[in-house]
N, C-alpha and C positions, 0 to 999 in steps of 0.2 A: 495689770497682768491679764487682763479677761478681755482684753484687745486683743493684745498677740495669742491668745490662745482661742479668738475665734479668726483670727487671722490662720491660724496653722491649720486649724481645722474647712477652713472656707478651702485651701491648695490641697488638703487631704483628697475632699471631697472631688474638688476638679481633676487631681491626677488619676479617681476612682473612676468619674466621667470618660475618660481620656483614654484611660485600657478598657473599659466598655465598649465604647467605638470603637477603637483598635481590633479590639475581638470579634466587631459583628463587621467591618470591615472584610477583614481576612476570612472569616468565616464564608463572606458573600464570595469572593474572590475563589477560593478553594474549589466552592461549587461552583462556577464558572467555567473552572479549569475543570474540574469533573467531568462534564457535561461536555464542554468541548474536546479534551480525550475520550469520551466515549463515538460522540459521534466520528471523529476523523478513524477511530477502530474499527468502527463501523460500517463508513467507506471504505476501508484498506481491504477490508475483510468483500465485502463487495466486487470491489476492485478484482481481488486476488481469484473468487470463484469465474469472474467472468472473462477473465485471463485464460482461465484452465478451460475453461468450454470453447471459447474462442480455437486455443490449439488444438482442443479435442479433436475441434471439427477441420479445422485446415489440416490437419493429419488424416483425417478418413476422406477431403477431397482430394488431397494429394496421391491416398493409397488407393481411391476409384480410377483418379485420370490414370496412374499410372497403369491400371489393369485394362482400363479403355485403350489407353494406347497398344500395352500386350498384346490385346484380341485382335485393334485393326490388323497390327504387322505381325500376326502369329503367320499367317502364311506366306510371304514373302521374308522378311529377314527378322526372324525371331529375336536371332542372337542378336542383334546389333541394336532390338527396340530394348532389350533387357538392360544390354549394355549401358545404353545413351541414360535410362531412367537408373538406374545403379550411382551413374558418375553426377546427373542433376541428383538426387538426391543426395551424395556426398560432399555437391557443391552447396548446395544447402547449408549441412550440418556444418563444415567451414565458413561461412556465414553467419553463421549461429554463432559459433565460437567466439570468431573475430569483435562480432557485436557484442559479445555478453565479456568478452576481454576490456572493450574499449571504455562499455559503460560503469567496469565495477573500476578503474583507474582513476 
């Protein structure tokens, strides 16, 4: 009898083994994924501030040329430089649209 009951006890011990690594395992893994969800957040976040400044600024060179354009032709055909930037910039924002349609599809 003091076979098999160091028998049971030897499978004890290794199945005790067996969830010890299992655990340090998964343990390693988890952190892994941690650390890799942080950093890709990380970039996202990155990403997403440098997106906003990007537009910031093609908005403020968009709304300079436009007023450069105004001053050249204020005195010859006012109405029609306002016009033309009026209608580019509504072609724009249709663009915008269109794009921002196609890619959330």
């Amino acid at each position: 009898m003091s076979m098999l009951g160091a028998g049971i006890t030897g499978v004890i011990e290794a199945v005790g083994h067996l969830g010890a690594t299992v655990a340090v395992s998964l343990e390693r893994r988890l952190e892994q994924l941690r650390v890799a969800v942080r950093k890709e957040v990380r970039g996202a976040a990155a990403a997403f501030a440098w997106a906003i400044a990007a537009a910031a600024l093609g908005f403020a060179a968009l709304a300079f040329g436009a007023v450069a354009i105004l001053i050249a032709a204020w005195d010859s055909h006012p109405v029609l430089a306002a016009s033309l930037i009026a209608l580019g910039f509504c072609l724009l924002a249709i663009i915008a649209v269109l794009l921002m349609r196609s890619s959330t599809r």
